[in-house]
C-alpha positions as CSV (number, residue, x, y, z in Angstrom):
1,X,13.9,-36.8,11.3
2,X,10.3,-35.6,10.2
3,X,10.1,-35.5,6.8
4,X,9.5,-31.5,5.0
5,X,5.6,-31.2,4.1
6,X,4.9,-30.0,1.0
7,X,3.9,-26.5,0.6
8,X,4.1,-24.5,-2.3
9,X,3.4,-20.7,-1.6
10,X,6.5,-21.4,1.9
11,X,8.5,-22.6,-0.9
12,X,8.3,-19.6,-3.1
13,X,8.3,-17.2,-0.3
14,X,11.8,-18.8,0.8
15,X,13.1,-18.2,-2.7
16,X,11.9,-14.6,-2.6
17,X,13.9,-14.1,0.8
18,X,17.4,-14.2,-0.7
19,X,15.9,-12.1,-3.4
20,X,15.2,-9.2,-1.2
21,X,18.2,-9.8,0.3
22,X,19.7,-8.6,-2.8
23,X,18.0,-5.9,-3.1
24,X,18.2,-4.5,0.3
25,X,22.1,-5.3,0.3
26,X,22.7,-3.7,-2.8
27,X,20.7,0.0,-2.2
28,X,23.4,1.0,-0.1
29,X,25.6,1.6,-3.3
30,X,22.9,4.3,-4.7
31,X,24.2,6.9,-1.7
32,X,23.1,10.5,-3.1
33,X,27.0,11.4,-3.5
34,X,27.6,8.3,-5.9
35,X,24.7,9.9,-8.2
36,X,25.9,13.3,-8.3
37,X,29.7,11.9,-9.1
38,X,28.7,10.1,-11.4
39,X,26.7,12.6,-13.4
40,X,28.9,15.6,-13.3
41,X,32.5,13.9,-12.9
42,X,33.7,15.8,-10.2
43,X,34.7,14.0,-6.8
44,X,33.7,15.9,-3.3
45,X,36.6,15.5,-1.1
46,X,36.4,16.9,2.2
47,X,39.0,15.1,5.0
48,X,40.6,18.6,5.1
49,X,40.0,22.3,4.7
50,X,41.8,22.6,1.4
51,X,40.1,19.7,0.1
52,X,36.9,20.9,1.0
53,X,37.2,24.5,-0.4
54,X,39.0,23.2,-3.6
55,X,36.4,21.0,-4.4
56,X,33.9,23.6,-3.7
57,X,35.3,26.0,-5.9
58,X,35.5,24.2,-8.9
59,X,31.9,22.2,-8.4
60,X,30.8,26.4,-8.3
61,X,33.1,27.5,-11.4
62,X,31.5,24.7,-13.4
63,X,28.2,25.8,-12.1
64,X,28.5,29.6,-12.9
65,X,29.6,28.1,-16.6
66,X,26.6,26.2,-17.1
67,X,24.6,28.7,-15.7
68,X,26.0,31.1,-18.5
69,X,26.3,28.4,-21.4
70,X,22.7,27.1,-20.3
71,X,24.5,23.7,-19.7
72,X,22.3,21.3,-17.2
73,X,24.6,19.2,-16.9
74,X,27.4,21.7,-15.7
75,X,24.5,23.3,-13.3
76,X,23.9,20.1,-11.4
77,X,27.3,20.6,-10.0
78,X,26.1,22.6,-7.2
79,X,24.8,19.4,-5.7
80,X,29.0,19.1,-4.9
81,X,29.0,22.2,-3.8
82,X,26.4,21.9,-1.6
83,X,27.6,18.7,0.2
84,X,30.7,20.5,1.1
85,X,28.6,23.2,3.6
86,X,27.3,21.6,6.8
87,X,23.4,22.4,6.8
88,X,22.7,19.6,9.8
89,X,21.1,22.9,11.2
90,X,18.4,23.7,8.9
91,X,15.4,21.7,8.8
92,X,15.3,18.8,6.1
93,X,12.5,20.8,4.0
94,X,14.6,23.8,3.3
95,X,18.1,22.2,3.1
96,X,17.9,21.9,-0.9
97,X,16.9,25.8,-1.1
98,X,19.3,26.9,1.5
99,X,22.3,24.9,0.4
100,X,21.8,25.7,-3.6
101,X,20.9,29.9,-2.0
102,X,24.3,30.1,0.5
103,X,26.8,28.3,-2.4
104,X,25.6,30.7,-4.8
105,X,25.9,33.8,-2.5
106,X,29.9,32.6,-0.7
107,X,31.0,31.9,-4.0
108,X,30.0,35.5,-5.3
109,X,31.6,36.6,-1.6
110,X,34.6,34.9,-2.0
111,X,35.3,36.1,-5.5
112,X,35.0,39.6,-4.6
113,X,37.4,39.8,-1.4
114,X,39.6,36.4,-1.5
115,X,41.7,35.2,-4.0
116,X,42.2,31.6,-3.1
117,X,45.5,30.3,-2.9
118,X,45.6,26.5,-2.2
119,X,48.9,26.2,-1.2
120,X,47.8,28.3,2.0
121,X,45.4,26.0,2.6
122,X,45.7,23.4,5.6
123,X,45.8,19.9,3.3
124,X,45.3,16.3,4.7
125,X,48.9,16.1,6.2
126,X,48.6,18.8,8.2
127,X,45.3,17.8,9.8
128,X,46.1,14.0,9.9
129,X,46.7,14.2,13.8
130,X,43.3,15.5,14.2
131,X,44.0,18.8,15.9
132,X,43.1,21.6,14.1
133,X,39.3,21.9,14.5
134,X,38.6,25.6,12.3
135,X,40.4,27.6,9.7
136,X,39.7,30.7,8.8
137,X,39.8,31.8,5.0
138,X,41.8,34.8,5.5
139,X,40.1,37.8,7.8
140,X,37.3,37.2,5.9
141,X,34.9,35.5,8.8
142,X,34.3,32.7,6.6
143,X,35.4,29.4,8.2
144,X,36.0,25.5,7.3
145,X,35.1,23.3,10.7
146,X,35.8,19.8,11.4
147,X,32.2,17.9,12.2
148,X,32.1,16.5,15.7
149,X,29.6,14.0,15.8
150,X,26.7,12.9,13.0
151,X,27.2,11.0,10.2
152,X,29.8,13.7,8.5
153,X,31.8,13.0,11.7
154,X,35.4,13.8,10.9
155,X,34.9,15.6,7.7
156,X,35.7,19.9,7.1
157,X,32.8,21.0,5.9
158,X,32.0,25.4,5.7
159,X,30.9,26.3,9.1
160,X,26.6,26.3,9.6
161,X,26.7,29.8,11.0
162,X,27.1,30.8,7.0
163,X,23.8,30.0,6.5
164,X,21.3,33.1,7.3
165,X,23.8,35.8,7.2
166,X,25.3,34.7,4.0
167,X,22.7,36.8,2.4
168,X,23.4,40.2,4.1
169,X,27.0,39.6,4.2
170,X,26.4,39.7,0.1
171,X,24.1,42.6,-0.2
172,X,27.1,44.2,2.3
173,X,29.7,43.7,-0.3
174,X,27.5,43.2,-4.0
175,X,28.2,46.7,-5.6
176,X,32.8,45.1,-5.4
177,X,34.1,43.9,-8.4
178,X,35.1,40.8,-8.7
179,X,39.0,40.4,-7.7
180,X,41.5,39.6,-10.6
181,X,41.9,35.4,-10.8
182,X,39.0,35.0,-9.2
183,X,35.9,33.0,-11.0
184,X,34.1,36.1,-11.7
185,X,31.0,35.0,-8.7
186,X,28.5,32.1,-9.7
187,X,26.8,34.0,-12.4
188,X,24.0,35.4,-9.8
189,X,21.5,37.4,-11.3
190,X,18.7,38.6,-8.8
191,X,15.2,37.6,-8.7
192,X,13.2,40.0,-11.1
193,X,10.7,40.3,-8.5
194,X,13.1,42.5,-6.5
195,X,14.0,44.7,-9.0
196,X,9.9,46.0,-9.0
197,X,9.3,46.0,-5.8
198,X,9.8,49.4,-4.4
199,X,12.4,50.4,-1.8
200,X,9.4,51.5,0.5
201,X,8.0,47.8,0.9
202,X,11.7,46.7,1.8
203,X,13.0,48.1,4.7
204,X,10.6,47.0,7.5
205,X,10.0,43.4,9.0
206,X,7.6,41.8,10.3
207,X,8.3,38.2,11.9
208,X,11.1,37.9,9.5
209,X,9.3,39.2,6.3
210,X,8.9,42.1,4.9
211,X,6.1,44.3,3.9
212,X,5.8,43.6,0.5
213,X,5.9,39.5,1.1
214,X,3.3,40.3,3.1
215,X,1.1,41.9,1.2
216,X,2.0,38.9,-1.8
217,X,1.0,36.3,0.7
218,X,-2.3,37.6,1.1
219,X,-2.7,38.0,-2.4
220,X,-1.3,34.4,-3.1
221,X,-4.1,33.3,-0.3
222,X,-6.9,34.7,-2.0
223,X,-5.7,34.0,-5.7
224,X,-5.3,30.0,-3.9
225,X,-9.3,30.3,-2.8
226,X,-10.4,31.8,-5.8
227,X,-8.5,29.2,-8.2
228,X,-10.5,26.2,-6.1
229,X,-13.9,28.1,-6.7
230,X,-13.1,28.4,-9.9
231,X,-12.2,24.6,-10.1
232,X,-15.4,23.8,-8.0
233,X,-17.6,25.5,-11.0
234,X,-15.5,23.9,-13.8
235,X,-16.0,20.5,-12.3
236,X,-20.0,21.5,-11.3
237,X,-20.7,22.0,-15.4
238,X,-18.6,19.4,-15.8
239,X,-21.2,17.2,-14.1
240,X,-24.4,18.4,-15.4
241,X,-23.2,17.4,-18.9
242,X,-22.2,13.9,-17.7
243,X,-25.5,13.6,-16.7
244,X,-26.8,13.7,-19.7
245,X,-24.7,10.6,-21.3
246,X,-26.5,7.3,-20.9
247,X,-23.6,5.7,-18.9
248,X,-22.8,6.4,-14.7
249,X,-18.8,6.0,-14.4
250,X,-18.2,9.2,-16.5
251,X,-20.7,11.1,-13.6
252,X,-18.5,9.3,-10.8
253,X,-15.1,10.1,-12.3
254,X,-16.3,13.6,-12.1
255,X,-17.6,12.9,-8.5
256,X,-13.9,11.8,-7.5
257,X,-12.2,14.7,-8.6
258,X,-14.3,17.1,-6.4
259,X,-12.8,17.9,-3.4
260,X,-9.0,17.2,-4.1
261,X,-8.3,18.2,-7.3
262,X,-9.4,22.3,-6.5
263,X,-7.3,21.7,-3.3
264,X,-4.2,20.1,-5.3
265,X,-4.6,23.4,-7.6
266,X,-4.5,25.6,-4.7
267,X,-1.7,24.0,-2.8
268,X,0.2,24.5,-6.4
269,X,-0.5,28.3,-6.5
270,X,1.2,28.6,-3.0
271,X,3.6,26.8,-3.6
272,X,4.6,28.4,-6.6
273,X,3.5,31.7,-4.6
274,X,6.1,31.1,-2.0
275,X,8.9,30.9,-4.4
276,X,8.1,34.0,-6.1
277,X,7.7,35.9,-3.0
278,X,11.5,34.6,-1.8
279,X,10.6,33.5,1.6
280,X,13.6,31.9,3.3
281,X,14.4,30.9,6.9
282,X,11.6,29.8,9.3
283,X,8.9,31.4,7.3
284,X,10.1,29.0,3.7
285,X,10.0,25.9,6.6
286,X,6.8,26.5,7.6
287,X,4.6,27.7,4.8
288,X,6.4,24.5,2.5
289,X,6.2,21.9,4.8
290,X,2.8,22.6,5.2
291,X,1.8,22.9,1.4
292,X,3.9,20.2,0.5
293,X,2.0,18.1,2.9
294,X,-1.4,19.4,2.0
295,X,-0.5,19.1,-1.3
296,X,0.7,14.7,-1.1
297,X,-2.0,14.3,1.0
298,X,-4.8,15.7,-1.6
299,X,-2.9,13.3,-4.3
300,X,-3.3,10.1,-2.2
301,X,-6.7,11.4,-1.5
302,X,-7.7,11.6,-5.1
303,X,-5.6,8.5,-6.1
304,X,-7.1,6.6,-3.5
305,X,-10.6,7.9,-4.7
306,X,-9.3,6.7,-8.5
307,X,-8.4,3.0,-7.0
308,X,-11.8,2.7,-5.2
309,X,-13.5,4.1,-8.4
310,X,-11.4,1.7,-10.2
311,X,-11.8,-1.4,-8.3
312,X,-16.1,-0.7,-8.6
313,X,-16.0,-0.6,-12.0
314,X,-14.4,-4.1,-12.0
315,X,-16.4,-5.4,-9.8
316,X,-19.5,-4.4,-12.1
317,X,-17.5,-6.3,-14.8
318,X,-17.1,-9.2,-12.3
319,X,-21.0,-9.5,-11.4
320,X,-21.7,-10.3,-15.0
321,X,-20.2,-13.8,-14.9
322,X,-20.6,-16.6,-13.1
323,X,-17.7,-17.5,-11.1
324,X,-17.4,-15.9,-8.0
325,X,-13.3,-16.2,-8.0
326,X,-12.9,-13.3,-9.9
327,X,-15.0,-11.2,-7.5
328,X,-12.7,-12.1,-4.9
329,X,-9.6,-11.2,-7.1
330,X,-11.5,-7.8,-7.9
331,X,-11.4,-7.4,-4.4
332,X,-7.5,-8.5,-4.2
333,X,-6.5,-5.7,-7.1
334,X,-8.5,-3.2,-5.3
335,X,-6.9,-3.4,-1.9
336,X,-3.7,-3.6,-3.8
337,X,-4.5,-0.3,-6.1
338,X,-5.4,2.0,-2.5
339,X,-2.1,0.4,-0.7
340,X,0.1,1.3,-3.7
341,X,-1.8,4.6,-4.0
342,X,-1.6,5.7,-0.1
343,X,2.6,3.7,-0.4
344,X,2.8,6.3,-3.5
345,X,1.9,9.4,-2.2
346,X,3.9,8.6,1.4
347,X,7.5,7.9,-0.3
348,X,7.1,11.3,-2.7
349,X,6.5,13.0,0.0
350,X,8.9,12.3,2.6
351,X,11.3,12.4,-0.4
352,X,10.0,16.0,-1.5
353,X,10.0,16.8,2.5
354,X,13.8,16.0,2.3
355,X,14.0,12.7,4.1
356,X,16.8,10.7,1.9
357,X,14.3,7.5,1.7
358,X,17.2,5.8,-0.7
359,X,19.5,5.5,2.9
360,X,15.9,4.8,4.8
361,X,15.9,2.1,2.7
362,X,19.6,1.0,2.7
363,X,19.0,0.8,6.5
364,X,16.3,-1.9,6.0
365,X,19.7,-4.0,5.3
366,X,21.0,-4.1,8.8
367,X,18.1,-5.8,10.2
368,X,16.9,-7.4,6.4
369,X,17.3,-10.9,8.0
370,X,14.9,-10.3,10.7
371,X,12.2,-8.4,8.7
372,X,12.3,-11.1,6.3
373,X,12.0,-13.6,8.8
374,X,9.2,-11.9,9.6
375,X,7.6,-11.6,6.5
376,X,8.7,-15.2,5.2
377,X,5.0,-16.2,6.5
378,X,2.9,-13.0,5.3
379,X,4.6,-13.7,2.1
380,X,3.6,-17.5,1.6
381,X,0.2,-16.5,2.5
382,X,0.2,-13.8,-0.4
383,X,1.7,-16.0,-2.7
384,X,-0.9,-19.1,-1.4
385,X,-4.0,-17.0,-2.1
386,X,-2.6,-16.2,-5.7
387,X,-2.3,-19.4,-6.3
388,X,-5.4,-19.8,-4.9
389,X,-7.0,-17.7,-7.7
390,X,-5.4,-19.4,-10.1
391,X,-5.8,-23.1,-9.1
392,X,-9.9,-22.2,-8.8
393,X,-10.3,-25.1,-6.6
394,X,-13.3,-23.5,-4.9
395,X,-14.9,-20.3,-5.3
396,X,-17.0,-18.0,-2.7
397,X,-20.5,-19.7,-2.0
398,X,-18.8,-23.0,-2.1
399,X,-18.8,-25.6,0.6
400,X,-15.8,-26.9,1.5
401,X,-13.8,-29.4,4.0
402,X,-10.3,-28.3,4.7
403,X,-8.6,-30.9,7.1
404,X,-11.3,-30.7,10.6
405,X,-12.6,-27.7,9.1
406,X,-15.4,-27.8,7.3
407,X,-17.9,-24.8,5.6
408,X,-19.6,-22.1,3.5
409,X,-16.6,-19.9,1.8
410,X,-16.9,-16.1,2.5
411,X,-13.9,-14.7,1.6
412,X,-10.2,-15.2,0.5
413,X,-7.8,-12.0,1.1
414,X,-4.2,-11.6,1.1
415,X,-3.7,-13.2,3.9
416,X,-6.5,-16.1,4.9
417,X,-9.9,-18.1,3.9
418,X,-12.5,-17.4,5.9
419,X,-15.5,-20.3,5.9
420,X,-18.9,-20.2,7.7
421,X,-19.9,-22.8,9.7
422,X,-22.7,-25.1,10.7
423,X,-22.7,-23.3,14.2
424,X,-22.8,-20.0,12.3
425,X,-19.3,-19.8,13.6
426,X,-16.4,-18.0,11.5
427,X,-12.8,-20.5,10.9
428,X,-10.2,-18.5,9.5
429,X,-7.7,-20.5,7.5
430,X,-4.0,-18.8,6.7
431,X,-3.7,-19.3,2.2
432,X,-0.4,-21.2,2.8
433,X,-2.2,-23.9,5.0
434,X,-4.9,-23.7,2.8
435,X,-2.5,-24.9,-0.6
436,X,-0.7,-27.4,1.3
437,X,-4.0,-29.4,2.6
438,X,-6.8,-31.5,0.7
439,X,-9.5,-29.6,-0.1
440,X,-12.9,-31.5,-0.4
441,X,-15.1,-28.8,-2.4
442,X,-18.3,-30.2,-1.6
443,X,-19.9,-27.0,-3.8
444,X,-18.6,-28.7,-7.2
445,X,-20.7,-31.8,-7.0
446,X,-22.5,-31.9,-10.2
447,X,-24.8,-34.6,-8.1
448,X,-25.8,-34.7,-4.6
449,X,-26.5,-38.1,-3.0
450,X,-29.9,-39.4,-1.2
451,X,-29.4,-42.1,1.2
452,X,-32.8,-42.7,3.6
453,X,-34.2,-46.3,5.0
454,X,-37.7,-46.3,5.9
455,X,-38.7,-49.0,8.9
456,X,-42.3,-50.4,7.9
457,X,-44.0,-52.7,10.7
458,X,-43.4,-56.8,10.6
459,X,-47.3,-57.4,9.2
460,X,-46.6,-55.4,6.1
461,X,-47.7,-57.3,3.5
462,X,-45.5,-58.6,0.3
463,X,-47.5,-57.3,-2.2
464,X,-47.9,-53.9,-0.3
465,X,-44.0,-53.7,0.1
466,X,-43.7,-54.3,-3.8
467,X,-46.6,-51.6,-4.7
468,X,-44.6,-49.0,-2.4
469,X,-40.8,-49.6,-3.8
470,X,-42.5,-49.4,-7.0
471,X,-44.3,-46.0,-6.3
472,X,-41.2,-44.6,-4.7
473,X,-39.4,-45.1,-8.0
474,X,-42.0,-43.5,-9.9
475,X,-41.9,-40.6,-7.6
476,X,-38.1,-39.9,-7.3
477,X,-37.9,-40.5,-11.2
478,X,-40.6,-38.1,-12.6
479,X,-38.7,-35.4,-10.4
480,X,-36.8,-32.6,-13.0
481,X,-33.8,-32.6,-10.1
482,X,-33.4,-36.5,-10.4
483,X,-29.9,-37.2,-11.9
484,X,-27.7,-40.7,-12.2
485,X,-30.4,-43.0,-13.4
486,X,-28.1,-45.5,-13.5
487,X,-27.7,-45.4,-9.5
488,X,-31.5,-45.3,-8.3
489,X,-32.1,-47.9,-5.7
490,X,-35.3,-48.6,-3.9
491,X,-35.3,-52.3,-2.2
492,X,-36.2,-53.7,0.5
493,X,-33.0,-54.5,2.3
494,X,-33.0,-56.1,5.9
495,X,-35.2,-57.7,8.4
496,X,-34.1,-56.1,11.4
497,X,-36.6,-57.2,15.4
498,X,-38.9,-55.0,14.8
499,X,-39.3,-53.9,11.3
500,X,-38.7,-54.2,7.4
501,X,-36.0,-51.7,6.4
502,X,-35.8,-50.3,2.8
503,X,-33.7,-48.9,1.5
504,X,-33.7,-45.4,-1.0
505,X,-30.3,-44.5,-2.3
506,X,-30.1,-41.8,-5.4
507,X,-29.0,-38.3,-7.0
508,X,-30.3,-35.1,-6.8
509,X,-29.1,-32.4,-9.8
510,X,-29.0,-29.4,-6.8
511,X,-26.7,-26.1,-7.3
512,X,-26.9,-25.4,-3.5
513,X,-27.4,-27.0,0.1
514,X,-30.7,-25.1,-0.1
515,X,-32.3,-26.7,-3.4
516,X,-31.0,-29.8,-2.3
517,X,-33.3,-29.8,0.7
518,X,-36.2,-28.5,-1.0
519,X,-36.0,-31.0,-3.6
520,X,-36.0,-33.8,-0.4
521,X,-38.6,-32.4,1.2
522,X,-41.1,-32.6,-1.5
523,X,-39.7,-36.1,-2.7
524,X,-40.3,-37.3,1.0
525,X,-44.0,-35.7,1.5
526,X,-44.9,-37.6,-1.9
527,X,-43.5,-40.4,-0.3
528,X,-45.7,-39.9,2.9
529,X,-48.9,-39.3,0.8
530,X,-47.9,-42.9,-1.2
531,X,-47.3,-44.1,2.0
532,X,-50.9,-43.1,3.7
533,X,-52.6,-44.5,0.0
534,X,-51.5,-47.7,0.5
535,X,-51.9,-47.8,4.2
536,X,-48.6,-48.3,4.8
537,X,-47.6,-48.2,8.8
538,X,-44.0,-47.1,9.4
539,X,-42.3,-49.1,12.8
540,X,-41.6,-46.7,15.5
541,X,-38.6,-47.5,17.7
542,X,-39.6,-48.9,21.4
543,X,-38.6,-50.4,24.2
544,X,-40.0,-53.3,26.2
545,X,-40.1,-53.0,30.2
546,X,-40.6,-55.9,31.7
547,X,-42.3,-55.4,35.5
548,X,-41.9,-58.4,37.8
549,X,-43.7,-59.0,41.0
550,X,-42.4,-60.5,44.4
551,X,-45.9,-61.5,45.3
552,X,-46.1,-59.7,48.6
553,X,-48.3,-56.5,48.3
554,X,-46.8,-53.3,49.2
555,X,-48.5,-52.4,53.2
556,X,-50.1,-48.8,53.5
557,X,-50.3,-46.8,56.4
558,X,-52.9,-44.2,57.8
């Protein structure tokens, strides 16, 4: 069996794994029903028609009491309520506005023409064989069906064809009173914006709104473009008196917030616009779904402008020291600041948008082996170059062997090490590979070693040979990059066919590849001009041919 190699950041990431599989296991449990039972105390039952309408009733009596009391708490029962009507019709945006309008309106409805009695009400024993599919409260038209198919599959929920005509069927019936044992409606009090708008602007419609909405929404446009130019001038003085302070991150703080932030104040007028002016229906889907995403989008436009603003200023921090690690971890928290930024603004809005991202989530579980699987090897790379960063065993600009590879460090991201070659060539290195091999960091030499032979011709002479070791000392030792006295050597060491070798072995003090060879180059022309003084020949490789002759001349022909 092959032993397990070493490597720290796989290690970790394999911890993490059951970790998350903790986490993804256990979101499940945080369903939006177990919140709202477990902040208002009231359990949604809905496996039969008179389960269904009982526990809409009383979520609604405890809402209309709150609503009276000014009770919160009591109020947030309508979230009950509203899981017992069936809105899989109505787009995701407008489901929290059209469940929380249509309880309101059927329970001021059924207060004014139905008493309920529950014992007339089909309960789970008489629906356990599965037949009846709709009951009728009363001749009232208002009906409790059993769902087909979807995730509420099985349950009695109020029929969708309540929601839409809800409304006229209450403006039908508003001026009754409310029936004696009844919970006197849902404490409905009408929008104050109705009671001034004038009967006039009311009774025509125009692609499902009327007049006066009409007339707001253009107002509500034009107040939205006027509030951005308003915001545009603010933010204009703003930055001519920045100017005038000696520092520049004040003047591009201001710089960042132009653009979004007059468009986040807009999209907040229309918003605010479109709930004042009681749009509902198609219209309320539209117009919100568009603001809403107008309006995330501007905020992960302006917090990814903040990041990137952000992640300058600490790189101008970085540039005043003198490691080049922390440049690279700048550029780590930076990337990590937009992605959070951009992740951010994505999750709030889906959320806003209606999208339950709690069950998205909870369905990361099913597959939660196989994404982590997946993401066992991104992880041990994120976790390798952290370590990376904190081990410090080479920084950018270092040279640096890693098993056969072998070069100048550019770059370490989240996921690999990227060195520059001797071919000019790019190797890219994952961080967990990295951690678990030797690294040879060639750019922490404090010394960088000189080894040279020069070949002088046989006929040199003894005296000449002493004279030139001695002047090559001299020469390497007056030099300010000379280091390791202690390890100079200049002698002559070997007789070799056709020349005398010697030898010149010592250290260089040399921050870079390139001062290094700048430093041997003029060492090695002094060397040349000592040699040339004391004329000194240097042997030149050759090679002997040897021509042999047969003695018989070659013949030629005319």
């Amino acid at each position: 069996m092959e032993p397990l190699r070493s490597n720290p950041p796989t290690m970790i990431a394999r911890c993490l794994i059951p970790l998350l599989f903790l986490f993804l296991g256990a979101v499940p449990a945080l369903s939006a029903k177990g919140l709202f039972e477990g902040n208002v105390g009231v359990s949604v039952q809905t496996s039969s028609p008179q389960e269904t309408l009982q526990s809409f009733m009383v979520a609604m009596d405890r809402y209309a009491t709150g609503k009276r009391k000014g009770d919160l708490g009591l109020q947030a029962n309508i979230g009950n309520a509203i899981e017992c009507l069936n809105l899989e019709s109505v787009p995701l945006v407008n489901r929290s506005h059209d469940g929380r309008e249509t309880a309101i309106f059927l329970k001021e409805i059924i207060d004014r023409i139905y008493v309920v009695d529950y014992g007339q009400v089909p309960g789970p024993d008489e629906v356990a064989d599965g037949k009846l599919k709709r009951w009728e409260l009363g001749d009232t038209g208002i009906t409790i069906s059993m769902v087909e198919t979807g995730p509420h599959k099985g349950e009695y929920l109020f029929s969708p064809s309540l929601v839409g005509r809800v409304g006229m069927f209450y403006e039908e019936i508003k001026d009754k009173p409310y029936l004696e044992g009844s919970g006197d409606g849902a404490a409905y009090d009408p929008p104050w914006i109705l009671k001034k708008v004038p009967d006039w602007a009311k009774q025509r419609k125009y692609f499902e709104l009327e007049l006066w909405q009409w007339i707001g929404l253009l107002i509500a446009l034009f107040s939205g473009l006027l509030v951005r130019a308003i915001t545009g001038v603010f933010l204009h003085f703003l930055k001519i008196l920045t100017a005038k302070t000696k520092g520049e991150w004040d003047d591009r703080l201001v710089a960042t917030l132009v653009g979004p932030l007059g468009l986040i104040l807009s999209c907040g007028v229309w918003l605010i616009s479109v709930k004042l002016l009681l749009f509902s229906g198609v219209p309320l889907a539209i117009f919100q779904t568009v603001l809403q995403v107008l309006l995330f989008a501007s905020f992960i436009w302006i917090g990814y402008r903040l990041a990137d603003l952000v992640g300058e200023y600490l790189t101008y921090l970085a540039s005043k020291t003198e490691s080049t690690m922390d440049d690279q971890i700048v550029k780590l928290v930076a990337r990590t600041l937009k992605l959070f930024a951009v992740l951010t603004g994505v999750i709030l809005a889906a959320q806003n948008l209606g999208f339950n991202v709690v069950s998205l989530l909870a369905g990361l579980s099913i597959g939660g082996l196989a994404v982590a699987l997946a993401m066992q090897t991104t992880l041990s790379n994120f976790i390798g170059s952290i370590m990376i960063m904190i081990d410090r065993s080479f920084q950018v600009g270092h040279w640096i062997k890693i098993g056969e590879a072998e070069g100048e460090v550019e770059e370490v991201d989240f996921r690999c090490t990227r060195l520059r070659t001797f071919y000019d060539s790019v190797i890219t290195i994952p961080n967990s590979e990295v951690m678990s091999s030797k690294i040879d960091n060639m750019g922490m030499r404090q010394h960088r070693r000189v080894l040279s032979s020069i070949h002088l011709t046989p006929d040199t002479a003894p005296d000449k040979i002493q004279a030139f070791v001695d002047g090559i000392k001299q020469i390497i030792s007056a030099s300010p990059s000379f280091g390791r006295k202690d390890r100079l050597r200049v002698v002559l060491k070997d007789f070799t066919t056709n020349s005398l070798e010697i030898l010149i072995y010592f250290f260089l003090k040399a921050p870079d590849l390139s001062t290094e060879l700048q430093e041997r180059h003029r060492i090695f022309l002094e060397i040349l001009h000592l040699a040339r003084k004391l004329e000194i020949r240097f042997a030149l490789p050759f090679q002997a041919i040897q021509i042999e002759r047969t003695g018989e001349e070659p013949s030629s022909s005319v």
